[in-house]
C-alpha angles and dihedrals in degrees: 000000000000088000093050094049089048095051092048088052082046097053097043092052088048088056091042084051102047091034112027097158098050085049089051096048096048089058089037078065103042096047111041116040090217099055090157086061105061132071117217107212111233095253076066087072101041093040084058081050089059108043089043088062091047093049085049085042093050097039089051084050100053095033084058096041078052097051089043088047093051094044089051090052099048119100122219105223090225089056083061093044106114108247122195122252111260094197 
């Protein structure tokens, strides 16, 4: 369930980073009843950019401390054999 929020996360800052006025507009519309009506400044633009690059930043960082989490906490079945004691 973690993964699949990450990569969410992941998936919505790839698209505020590749489409941030789109991105900008969207809210501007969600959030004011008259949209037509504001102007979003340039640094608005650039400001969604660079969010967008920390959510996909955050959601690779937290996808690969995952992964590393998940690798250190599998068993190799031969780990587990009965060996005979050598002493």
């Amino acid at each position: 369930m973690k993964a699949l929020l990450l990569l969410a996360a992941g998936i919505v800052g790839l698209v505020e980073t590749v489409a941030p006025r789109f991105v900008v507009r969207a809210w501007t519309r969600a959030a004011f009843r008259n949209s037509g009506d504001v102007e979003a400044r340039e640094w608005v633009y650039a400001g969604a950019r660079l969010e967008g690059a920390v959510f996909v930043a955050g959601a690779l960082f937290g996808l690969y401390r995952l992964a590393a989490a998940d690798e250190s906490t599998a068993t190799d079945p031969l780990d587990d054999a009965d060996e005979p004691d050598v002493n």
